[in-house]
KEKE-3310 file (N, C-alpha, C; in steps of 0.2 Angstrom, whole numbers, plus 5000, padded with zeros to 4 digits):
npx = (5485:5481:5477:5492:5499:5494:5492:5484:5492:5487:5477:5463:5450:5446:5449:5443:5431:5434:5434:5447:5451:5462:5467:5455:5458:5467:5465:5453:5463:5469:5459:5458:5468:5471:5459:5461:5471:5461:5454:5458:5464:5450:5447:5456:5451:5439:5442:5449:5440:5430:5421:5411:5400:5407:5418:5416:5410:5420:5429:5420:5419:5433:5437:5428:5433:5447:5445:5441:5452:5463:5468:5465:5466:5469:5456:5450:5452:5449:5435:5434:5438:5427:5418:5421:5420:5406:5404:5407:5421:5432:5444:5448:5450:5459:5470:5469:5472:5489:5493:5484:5489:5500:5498:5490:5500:5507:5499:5496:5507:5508:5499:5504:5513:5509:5503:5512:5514:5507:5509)
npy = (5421:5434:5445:5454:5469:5482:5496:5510:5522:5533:5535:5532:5532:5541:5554:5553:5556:5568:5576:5582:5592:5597:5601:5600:5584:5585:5586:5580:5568:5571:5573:5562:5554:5560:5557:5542:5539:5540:5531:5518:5520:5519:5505:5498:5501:5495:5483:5477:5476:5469:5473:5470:5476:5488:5487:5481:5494:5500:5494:5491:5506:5509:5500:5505:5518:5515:5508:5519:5528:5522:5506:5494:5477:5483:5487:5476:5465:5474:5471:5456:5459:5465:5455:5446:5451:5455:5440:5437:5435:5434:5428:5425:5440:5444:5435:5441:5455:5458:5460:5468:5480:5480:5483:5496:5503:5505:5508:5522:5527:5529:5537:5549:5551:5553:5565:5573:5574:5580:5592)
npz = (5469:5461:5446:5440:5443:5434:5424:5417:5407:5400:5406:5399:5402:5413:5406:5396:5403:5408:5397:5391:5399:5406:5421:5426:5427:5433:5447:5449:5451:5462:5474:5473:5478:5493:5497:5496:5505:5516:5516:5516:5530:5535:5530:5538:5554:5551:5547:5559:5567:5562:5553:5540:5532:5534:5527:5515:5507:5507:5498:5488:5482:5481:5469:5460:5459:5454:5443:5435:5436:5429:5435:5430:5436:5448:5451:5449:5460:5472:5470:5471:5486:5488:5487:5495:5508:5507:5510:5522:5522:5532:5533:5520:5515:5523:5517:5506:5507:5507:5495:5490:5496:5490:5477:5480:5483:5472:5461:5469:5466:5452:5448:5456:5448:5435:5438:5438:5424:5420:5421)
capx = (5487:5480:5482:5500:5496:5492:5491:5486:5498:5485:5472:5458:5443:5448:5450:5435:5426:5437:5434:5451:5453:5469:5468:5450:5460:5474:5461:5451:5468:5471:5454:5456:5475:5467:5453:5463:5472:5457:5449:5464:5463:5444:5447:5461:5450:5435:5444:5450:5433:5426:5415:5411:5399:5410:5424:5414:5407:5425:5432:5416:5421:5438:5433:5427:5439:5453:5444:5442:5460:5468:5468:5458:5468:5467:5448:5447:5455:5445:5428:5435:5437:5421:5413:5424:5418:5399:5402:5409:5426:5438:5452:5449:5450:5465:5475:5472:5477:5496:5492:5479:5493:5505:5493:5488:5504:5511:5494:5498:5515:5509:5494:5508:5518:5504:5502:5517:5516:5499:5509)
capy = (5428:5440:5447:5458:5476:5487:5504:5515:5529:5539:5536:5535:5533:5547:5556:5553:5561:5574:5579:5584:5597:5595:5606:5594:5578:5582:5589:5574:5563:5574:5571:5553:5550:5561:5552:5536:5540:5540:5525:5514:5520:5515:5498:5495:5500:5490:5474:5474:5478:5464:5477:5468:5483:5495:5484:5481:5498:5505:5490:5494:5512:5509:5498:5511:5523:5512:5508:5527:5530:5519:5502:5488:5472:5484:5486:5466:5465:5475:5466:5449:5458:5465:5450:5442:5456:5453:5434:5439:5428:5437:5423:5425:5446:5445:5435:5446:5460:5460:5461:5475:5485:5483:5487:5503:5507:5504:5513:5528:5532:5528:5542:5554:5550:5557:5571:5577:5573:5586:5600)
capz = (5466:5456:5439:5441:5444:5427:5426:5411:5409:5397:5409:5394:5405:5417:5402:5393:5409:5411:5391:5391:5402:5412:5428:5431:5429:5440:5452:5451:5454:5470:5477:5474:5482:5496:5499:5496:5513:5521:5514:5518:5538:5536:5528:5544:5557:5549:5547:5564:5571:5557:5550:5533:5529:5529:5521:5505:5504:5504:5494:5482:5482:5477:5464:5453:5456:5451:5436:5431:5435:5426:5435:5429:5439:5456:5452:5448:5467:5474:5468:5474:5491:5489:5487:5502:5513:5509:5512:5528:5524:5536:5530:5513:5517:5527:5510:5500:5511:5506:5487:5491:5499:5487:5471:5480:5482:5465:5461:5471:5462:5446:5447:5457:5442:5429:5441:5435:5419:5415:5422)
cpx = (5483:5482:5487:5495:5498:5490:5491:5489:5495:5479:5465:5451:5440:5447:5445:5428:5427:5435:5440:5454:5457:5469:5460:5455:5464:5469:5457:5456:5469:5468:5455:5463:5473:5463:5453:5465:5467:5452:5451:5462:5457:5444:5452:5457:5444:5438:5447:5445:5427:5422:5414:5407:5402:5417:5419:5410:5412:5428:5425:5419:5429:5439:5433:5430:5446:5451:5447:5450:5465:5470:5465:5463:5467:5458:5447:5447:5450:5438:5429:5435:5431:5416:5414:5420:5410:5399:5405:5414:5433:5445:5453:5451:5458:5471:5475:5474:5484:5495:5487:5485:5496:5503:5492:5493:5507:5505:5494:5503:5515:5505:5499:5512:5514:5503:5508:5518:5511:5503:5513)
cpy = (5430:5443:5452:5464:5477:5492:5508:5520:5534:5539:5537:5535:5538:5552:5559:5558:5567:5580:5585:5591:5594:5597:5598:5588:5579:5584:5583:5569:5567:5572:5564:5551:5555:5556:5543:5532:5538:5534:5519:5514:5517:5507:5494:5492:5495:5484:5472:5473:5472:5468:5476:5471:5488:5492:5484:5487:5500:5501:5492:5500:5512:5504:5501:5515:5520:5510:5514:5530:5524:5511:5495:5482:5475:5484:5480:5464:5467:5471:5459:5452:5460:5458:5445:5444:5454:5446:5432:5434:5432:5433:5424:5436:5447:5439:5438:5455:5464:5463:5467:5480:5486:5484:5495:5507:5509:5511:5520:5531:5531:5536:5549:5557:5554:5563:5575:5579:5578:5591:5603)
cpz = (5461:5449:5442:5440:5436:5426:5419:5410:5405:5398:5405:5398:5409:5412:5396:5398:5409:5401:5391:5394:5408:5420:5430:5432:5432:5447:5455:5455:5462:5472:5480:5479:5490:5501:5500:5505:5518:5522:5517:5528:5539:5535:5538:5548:5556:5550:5555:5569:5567:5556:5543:5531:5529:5525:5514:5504:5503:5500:5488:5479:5479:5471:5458:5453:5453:5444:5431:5430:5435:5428:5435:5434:5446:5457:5453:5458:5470:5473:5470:5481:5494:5491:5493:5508:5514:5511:5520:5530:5526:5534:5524:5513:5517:5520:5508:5503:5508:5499:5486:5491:5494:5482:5473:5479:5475:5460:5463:5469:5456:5444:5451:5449:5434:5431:5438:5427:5414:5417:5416)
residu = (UNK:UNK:UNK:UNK:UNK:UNK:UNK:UNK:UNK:UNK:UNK:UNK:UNK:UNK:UNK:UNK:UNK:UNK:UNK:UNK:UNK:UNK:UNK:UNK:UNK:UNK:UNK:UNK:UNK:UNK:UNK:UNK:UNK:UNK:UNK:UNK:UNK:UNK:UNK:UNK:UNK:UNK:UNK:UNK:UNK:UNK:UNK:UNK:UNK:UNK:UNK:UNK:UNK:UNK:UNK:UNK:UNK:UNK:UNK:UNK:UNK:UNK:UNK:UNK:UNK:UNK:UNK:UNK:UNK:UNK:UNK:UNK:UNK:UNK:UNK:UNK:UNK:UNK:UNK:UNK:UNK:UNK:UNK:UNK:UNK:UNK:UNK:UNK:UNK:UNK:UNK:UNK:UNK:UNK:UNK:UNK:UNK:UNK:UNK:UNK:UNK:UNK:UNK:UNK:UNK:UNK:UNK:UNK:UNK:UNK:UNK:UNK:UNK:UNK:UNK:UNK:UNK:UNK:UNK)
# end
């Protein structure tokens, strides 16, 4: 296991981008939970197709967005299954799977959870 999911709740990195402009960072957070959706379906079909360049380009990709928005231990994750994916360790992949899932989600309701909190 992994560091325990951690979530910044005043997002300072996002923030620092955004130069305090609200309407951008909840805009940006949209794009991302979005785009998350669809990342996610790519990782599926990839892993069941063993496609370990598009697994570590969407595990890259998520990566730095979970830095920017607030999660350093889902980026750390990510970067191990980055680096699973380019060693092309399908067993090693498929562990950390469960804990992938369930950071993202915790990560999805943490950033819904901010969304409300700029309006």
């Amino acid at each position: 296991m992994h560091s325990p999911y951690t979530f910044d709740t005043r997002l300072q990195l996002l923030d620092s981008m955004a130069s305090g402009d609200l309407s951008f960072k909840q805009e940006l957070i949209d794009v991302y939970l979005r785009d998350l959706t669809q990342m996610k379906r790519q990782l599926s079909k990839a892993f069941s197709e063993r496609d370990f360049v598009s697994l570590k380009r969407v595990f890259h990709t998520l990566k730095s967005n979970a830095k920017v928005l607030g999660s350093d231990s889902l980026s750390a994750l990510c970067l191990v299954l980055e680096k699973a994916s380019e060693g092309k360790d399908l067993k090693r992949v498929a562990s950390l799977l469960p804990e992938f899932s369930s950071q993202v989600k915790m990560h999805e309701r943490d950033l819904k959870k901010s969304i409300k909190g700029l309006s």
